[in-house]
Backbone as CSV, one residue per row, in Angstrom:
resi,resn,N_x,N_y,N_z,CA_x,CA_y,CA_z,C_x,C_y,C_z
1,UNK,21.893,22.888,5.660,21.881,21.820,6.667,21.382,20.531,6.014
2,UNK,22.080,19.228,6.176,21.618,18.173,6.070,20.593,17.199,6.514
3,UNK,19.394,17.409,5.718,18.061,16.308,5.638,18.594,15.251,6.732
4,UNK,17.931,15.440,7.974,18.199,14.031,9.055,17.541,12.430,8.528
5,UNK,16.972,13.005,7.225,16.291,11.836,6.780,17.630,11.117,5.979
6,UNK,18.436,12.113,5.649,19.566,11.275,4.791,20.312,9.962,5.775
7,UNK,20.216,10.603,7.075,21.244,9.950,8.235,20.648,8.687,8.791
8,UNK,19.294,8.146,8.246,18.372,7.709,8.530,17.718,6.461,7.597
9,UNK,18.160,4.976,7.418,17.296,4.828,6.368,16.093,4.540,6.884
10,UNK,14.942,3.921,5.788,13.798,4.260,5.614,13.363,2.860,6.942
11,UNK,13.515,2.082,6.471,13.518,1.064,7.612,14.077,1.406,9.192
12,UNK,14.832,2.509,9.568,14.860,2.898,10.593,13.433,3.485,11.003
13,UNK,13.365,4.375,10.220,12.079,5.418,10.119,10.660,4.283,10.299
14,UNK,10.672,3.192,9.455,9.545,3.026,10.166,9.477,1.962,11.249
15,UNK,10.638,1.277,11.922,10.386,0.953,12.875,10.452,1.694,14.074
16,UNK,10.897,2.879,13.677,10.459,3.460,14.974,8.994,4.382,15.299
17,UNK,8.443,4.101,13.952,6.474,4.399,13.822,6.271,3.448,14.872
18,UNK,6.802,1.954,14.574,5.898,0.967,15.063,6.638,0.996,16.234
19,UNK,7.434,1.035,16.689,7.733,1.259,18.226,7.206,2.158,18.976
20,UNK,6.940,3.444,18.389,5.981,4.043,18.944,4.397,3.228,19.304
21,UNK,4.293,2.559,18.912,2.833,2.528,18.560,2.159,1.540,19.802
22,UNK,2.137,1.752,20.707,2.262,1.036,21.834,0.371,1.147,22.383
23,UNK,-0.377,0.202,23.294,-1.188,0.765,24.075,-2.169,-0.647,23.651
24,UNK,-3.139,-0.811,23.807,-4.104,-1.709,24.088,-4.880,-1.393,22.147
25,UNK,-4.992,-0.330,22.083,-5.918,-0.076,21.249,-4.977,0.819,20.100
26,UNK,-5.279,0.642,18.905,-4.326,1.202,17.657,-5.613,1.703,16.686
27,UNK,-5.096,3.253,16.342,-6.137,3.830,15.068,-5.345,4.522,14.072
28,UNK,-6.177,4.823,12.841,-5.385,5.268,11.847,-4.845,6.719,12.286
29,UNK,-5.693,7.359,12.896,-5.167,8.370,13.386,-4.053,8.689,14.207
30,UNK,-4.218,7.810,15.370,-2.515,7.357,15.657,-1.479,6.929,15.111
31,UNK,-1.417,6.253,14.546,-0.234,5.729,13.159,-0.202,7.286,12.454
32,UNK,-1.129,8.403,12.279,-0.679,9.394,11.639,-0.259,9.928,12.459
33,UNK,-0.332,10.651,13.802,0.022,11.574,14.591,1.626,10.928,15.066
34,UNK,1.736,10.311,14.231,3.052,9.313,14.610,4.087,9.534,13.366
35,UNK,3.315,9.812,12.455,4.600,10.327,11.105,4.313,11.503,10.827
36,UNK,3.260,12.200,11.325,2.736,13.528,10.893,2.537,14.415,9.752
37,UNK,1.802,15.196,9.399,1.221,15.543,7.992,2.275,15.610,7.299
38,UNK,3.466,15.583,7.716,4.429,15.943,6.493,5.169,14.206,5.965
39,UNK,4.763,13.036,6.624,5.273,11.583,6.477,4.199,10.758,5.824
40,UNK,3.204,11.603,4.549,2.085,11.125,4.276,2.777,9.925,3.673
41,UNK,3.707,9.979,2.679,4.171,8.686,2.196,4.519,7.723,2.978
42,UNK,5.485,8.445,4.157,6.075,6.702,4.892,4.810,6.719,5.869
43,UNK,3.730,7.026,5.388,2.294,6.833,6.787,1.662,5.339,5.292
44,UNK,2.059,5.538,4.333,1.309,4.841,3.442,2.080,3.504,2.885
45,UNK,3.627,3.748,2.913,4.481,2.743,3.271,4.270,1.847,4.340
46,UNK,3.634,2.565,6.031,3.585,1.565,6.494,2.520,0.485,6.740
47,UNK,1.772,1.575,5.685,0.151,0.681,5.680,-0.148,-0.760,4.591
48,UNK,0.907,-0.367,3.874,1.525,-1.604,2.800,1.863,-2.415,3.823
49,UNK,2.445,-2.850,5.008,3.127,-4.155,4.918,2.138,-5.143,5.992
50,UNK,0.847,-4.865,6.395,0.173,-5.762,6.528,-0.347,-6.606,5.528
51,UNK,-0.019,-6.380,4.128,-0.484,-7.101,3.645,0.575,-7.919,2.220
52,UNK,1.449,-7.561,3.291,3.051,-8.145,2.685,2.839,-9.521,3.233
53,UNK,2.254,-9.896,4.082,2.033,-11.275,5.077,0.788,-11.900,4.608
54,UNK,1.193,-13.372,3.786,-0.217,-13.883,3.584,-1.193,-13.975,4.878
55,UNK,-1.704,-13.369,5.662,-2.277,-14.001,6.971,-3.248,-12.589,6.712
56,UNK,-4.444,-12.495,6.395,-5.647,-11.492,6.471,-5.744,-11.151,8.092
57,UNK,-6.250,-9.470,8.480,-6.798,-9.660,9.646,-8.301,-8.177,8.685
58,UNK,-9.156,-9.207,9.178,-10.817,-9.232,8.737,-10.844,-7.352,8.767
59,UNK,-11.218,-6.712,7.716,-11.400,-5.255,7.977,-10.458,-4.097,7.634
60,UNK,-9.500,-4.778,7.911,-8.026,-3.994,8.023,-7.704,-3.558,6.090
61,UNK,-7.714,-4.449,5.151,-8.158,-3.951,3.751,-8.928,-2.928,3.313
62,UNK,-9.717,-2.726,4.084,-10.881,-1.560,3.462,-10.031,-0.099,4.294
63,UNK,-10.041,0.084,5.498,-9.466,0.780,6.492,-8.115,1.503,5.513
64,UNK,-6.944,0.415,5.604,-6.272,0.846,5.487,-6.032,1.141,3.715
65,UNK,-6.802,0.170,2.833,-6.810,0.577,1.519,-7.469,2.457,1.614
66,UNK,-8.469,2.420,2.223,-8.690,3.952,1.799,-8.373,4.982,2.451
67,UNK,-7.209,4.647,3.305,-6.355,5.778,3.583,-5.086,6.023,2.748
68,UNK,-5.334,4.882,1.881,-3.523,5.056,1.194,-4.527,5.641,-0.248
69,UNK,-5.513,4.929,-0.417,-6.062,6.085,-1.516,-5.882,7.177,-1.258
70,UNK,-6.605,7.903,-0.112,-6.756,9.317,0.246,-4.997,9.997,-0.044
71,UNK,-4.288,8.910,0.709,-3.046,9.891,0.505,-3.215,10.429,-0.818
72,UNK,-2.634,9.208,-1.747,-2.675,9.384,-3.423,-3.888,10.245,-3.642
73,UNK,-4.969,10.457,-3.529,-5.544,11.905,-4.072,-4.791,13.172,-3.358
74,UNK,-4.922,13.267,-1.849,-4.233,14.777,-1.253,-2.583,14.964,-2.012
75,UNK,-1.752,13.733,-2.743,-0.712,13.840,-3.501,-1.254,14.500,-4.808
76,UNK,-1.948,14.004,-5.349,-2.472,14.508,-6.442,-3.274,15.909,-6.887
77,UNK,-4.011,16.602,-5.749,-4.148,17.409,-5.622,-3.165,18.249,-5.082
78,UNK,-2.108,17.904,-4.946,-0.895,18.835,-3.656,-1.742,19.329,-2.357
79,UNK,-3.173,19.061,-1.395,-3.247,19.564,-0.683,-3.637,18.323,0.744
80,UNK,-3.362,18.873,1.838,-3.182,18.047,2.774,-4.427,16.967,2.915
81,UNK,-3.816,16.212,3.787,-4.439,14.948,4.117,-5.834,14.592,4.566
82,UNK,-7.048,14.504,3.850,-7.990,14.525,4.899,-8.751,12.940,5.235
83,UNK,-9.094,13.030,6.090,-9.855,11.532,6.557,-10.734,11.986,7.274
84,UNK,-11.939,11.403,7.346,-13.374,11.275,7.928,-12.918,10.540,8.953
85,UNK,-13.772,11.442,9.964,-13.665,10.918,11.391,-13.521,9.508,12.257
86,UNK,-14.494,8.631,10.850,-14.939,7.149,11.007,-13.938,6.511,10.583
87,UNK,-12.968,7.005,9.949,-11.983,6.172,9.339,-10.733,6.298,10.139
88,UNK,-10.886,7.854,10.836,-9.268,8.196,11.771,-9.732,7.351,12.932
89,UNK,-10.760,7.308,13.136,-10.635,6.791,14.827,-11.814,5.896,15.054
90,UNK,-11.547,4.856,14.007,-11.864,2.955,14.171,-10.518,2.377,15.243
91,UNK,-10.845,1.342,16.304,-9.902,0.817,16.475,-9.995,-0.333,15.620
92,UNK,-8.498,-1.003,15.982,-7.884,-2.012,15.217,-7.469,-2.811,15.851
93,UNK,-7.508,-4.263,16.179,-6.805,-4.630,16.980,-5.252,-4.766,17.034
94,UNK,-4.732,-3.792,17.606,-3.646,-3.488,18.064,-2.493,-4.468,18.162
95,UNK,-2.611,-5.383,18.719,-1.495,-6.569,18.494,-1.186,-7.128,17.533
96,UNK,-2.294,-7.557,16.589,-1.778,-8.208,15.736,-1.645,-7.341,14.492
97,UNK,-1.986,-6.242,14.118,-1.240,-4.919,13.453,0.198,-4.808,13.681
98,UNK,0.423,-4.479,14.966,1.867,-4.500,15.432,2.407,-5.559,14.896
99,UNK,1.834,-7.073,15.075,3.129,-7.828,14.913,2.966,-8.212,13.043
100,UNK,2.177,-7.423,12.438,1.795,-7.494,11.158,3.032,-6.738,10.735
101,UNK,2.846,-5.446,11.003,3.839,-4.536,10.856,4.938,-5.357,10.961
102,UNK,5.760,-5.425,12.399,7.221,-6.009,12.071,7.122,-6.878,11.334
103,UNK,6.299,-7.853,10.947,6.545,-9.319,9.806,6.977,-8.337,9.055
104,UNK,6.093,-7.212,8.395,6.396,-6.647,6.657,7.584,-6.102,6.718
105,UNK,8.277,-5.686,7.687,9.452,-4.911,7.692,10.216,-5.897,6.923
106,UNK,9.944,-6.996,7.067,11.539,-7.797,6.236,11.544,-7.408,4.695
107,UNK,10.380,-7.314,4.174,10.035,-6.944,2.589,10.798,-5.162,2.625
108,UNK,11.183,-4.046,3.703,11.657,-3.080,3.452,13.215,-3.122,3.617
109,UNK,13.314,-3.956,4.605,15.073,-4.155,4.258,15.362,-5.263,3.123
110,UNK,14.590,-5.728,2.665,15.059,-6.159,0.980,15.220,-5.183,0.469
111,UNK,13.965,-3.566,-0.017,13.679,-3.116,-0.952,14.901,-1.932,-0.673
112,UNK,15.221,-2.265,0.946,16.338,-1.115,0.832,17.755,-1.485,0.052
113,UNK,18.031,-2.824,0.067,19.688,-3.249,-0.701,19.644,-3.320,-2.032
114,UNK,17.797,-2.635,-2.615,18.242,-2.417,-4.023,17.243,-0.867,-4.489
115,UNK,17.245,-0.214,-3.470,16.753,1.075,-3.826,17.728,2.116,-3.410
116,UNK,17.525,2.805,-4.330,18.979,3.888,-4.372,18.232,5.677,-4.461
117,UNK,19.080,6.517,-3.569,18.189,7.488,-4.440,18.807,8.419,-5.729
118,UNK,17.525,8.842,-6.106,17.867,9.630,-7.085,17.726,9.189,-8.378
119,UNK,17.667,7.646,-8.516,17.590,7.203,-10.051,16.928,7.335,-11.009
120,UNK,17.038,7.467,-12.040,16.343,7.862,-13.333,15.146,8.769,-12.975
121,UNK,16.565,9.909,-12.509,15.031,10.945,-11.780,14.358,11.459,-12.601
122,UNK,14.317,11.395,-13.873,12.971,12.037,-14.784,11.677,11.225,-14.649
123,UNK,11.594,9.687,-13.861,10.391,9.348,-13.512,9.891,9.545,-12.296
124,UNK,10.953,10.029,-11.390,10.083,10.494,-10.282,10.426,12.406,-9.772
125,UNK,11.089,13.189,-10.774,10.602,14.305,-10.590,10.112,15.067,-11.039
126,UNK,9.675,16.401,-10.936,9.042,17.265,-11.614,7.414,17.339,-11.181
127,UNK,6.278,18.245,-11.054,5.069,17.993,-10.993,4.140,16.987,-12.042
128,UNK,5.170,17.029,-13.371,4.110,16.081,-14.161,4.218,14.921,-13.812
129,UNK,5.206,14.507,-13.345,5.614,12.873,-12.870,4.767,12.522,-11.475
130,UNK,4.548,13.523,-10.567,3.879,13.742,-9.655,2.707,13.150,-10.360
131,UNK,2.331,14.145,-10.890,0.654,13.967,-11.302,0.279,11.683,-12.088
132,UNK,1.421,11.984,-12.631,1.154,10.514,-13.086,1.637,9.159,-12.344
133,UNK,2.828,9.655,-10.999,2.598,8.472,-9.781,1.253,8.405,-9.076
134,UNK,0.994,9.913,-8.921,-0.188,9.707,-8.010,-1.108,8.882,-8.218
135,UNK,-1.571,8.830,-9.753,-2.966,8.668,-10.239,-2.489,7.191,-10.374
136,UNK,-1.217,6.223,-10.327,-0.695,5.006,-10.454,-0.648,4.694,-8.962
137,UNK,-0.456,5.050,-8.082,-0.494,4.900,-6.802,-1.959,5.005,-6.300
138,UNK,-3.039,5.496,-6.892,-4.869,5.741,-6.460,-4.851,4.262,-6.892
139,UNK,-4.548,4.019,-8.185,-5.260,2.555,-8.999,-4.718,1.705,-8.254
140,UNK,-3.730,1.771,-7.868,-3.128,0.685,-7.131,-3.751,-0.105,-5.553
141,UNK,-4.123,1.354,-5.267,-5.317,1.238,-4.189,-6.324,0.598,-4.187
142,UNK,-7.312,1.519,-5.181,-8.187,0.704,-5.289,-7.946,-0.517,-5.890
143,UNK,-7.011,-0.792,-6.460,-6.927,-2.759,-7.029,-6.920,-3.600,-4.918
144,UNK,-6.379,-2.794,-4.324,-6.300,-3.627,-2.895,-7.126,-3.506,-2.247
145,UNK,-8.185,-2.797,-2.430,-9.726,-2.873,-2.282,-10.228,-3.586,-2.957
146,UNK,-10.004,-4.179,-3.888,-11.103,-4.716,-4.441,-11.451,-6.114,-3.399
147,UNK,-12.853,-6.709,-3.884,-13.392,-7.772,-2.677,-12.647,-9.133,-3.100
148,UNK,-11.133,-9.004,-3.427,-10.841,-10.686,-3.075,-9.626,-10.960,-2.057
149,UNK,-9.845,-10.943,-0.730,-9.516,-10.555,0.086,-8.874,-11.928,0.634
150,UNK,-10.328,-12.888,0.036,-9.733,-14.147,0.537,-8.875,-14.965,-0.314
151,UNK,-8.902,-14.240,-1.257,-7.869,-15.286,-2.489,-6.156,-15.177,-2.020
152,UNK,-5.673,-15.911,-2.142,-4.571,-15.652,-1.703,-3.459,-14.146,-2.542
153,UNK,-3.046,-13.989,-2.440,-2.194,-12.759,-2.806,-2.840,-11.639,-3.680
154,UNK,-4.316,-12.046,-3.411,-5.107,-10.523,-3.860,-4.572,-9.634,-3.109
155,UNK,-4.122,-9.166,-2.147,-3.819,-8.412,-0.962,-2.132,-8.123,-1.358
156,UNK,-1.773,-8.956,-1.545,0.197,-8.834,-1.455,0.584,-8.303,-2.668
157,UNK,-0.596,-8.557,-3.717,0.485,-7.880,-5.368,0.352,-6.710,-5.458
158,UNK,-0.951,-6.200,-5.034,-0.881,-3.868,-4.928,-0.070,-4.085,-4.237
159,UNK,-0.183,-4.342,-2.778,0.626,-3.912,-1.444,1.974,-4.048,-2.061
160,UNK,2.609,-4.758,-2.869,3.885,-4.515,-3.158,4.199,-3.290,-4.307
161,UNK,3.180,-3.634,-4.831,3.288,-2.751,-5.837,3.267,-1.085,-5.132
162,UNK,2.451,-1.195,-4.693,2.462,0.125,-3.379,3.479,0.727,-2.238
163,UNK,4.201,-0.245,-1.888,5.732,-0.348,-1.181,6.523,0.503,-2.377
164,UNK,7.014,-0.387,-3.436,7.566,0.391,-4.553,7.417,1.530,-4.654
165,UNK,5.611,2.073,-5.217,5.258,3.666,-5.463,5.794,4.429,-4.217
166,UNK,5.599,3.975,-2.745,5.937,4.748,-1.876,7.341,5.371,-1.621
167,UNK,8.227,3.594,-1.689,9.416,4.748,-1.423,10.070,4.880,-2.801
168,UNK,9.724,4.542,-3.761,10.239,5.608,-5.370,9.976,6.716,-5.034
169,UNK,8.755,6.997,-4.704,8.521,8.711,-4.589,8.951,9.406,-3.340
170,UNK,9.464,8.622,-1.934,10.035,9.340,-1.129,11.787,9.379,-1.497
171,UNK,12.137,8.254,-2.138,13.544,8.364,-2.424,13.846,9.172,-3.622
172,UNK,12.978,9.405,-4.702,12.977,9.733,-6.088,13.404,8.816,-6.923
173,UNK,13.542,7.701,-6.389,14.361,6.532,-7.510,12.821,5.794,-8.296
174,UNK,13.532,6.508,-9.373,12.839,6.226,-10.697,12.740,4.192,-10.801
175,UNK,13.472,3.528,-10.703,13.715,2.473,-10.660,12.702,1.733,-9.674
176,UNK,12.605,2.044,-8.669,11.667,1.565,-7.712,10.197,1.813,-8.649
177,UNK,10.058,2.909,-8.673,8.712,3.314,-9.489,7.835,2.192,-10.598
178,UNK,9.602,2.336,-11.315,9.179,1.138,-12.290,8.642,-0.389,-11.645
179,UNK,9.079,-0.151,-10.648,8.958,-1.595,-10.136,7.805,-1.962,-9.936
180,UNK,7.541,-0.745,-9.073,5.891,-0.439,-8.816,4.426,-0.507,-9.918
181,UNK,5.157,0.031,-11.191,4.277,-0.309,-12.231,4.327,-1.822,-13.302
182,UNK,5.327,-2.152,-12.511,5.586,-3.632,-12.757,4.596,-4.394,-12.228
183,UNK,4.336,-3.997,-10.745,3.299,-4.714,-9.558,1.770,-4.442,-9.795
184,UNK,1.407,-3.104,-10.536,0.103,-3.372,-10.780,-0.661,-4.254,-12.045
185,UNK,0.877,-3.684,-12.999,0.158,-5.067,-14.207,-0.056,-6.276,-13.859
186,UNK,1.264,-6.532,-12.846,0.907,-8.227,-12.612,-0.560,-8.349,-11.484
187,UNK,-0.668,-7.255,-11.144,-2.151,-7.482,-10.064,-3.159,-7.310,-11.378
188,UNK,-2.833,-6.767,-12.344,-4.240,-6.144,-13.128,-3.888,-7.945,-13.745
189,UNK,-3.303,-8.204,-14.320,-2.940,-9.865,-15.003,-3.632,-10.938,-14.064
190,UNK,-3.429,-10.477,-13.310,-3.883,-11.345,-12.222,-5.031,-11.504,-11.559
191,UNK,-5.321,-10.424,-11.538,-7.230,-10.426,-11.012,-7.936,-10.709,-12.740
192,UNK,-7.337,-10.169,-13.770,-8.329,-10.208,-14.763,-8.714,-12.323,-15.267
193,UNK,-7.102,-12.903,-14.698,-7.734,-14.280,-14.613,-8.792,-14.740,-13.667
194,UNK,-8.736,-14.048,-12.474,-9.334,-14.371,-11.250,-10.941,-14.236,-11.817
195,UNK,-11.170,-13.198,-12.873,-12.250,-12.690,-12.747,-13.010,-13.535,-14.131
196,UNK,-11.939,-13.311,-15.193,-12.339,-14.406,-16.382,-12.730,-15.985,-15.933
197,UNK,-12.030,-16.721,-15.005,-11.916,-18.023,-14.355,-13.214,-17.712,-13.605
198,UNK,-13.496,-17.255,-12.468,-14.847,-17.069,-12.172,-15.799,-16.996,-13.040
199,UNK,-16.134,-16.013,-14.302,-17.268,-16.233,-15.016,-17.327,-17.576,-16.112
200,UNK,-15.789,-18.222,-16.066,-16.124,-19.290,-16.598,-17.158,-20.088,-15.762
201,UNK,-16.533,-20.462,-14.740,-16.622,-21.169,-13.845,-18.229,-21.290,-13.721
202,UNK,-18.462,-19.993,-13.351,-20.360,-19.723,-12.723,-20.928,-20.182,-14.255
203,UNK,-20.380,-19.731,-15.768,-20.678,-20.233,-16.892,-21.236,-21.879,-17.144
204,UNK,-19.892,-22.423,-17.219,-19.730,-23.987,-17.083,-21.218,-24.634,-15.758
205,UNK,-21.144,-23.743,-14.712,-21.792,-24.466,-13.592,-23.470,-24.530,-13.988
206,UNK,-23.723,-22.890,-15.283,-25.247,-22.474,-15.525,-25.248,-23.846,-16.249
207,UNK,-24.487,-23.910,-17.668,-24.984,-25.163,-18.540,-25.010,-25.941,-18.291
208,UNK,-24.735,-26.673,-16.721,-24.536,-27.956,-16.610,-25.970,-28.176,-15.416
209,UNK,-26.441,-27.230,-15.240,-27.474,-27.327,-14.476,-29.166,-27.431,-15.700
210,UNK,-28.651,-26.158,-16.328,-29.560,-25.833,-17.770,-29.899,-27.067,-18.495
211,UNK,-28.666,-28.146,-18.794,-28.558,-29.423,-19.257,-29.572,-30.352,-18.451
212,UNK,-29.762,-30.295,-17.480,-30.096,-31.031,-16.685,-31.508,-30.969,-16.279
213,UNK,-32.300,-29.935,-16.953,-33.525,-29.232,-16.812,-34.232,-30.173,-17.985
């Protein structure tokens, strides 16, 4: 019998998460009971596209960064999903999640007119390939945790890069993958100026005070 997921693309699939997702109040736990233990990836796909939208909502980074970690370890370990109580059932404010969500959808019907499946499936099959998205998909995480939240596209270069890992590994297209490890160098390139430029910066600011003593 034919995978209803084939009949289905991925952008169907997750707007109809977020159509589900209705009510005053939104938790991570709902967004899961909504793709269910077996949609850990497109549960982590859809946690990428709040931050496909330059527009922060305060909290929502930490929340949803360490549930897409967690996936990437329960991937990495092969065993199911777990989350602490405090993390399944925080609310969120609900509206503007929702309309976070549909903004990011436009970034999945791009990634769908150039993701294919099946490609250069020696990078996305087998358990060893497993083992080495996963642990590229954890780092990727934690890079969207890290505290620069307010800088502009600290937030958008994992999160893309994370879109990629997600559906490479739900489609198997090796190509996406790559893409994905395309997105963390340029986040690792990119924070390591953020971070060099800062200690200049606080540098330059000591001697010019030191000078002045």
């Amino acid at each position: 019998m034919t995978d209803p997921s084939y009949r289905t693309t991925l952008g169907d699939r997750l707007e109809a998460v977020i159509a589900g997702l209705d009510g005053d109040s939104l938790t991570l736990g709902q967004m899961l009971d909504h793709v269910g233990t077996q949609g850990l990836l497109l549960l982590a796909a859809l946690l990428t596209l709040v931050f496909l939208i330059p527009v922060s909502i305060p909290g929502v980074s930490t929340i949803f960064g360490a549930a897409i970690l967690l996936i990437g370890v329960s991937r990495l370990l092969d065993r199911p999903l777990w989350l602490p109580a405090r993390l399944r059932n925080r609310e969120l404010p609900a509206e503007r999640v929702r309309e976070m969500l549909s903004r990011g959808m436009t970034w999945v019907h791009r990634m769908e007119r150039i993701s294919r499946r099946h490609r250069m499936p020696g990078l996305a099959a087998g358990r060893a390939m497993d083992i080495v998205n996963s642990l590229a998909f954890i780092f990727a995480a934690i890079l969207l945790m890290m505290p620069f939240g307010f800088i502009p596209f600290s937030n958008t270069l994992p999160g893309i890069a994370l879109l990629f890992y997600a559906v490479g590994m739900i489609q198997r297209d090796g190509v996406a993958i790559l893409l994905g490890h395309l997105g963390t160098i340029v986040t690792v390139v990119y924070f390591t100026f953020l971070i060099g430029g800062g200690g200049w910066a606080l540098l330059a600011l000591w001697q010019h005070f030191t000078s002045m003593s």
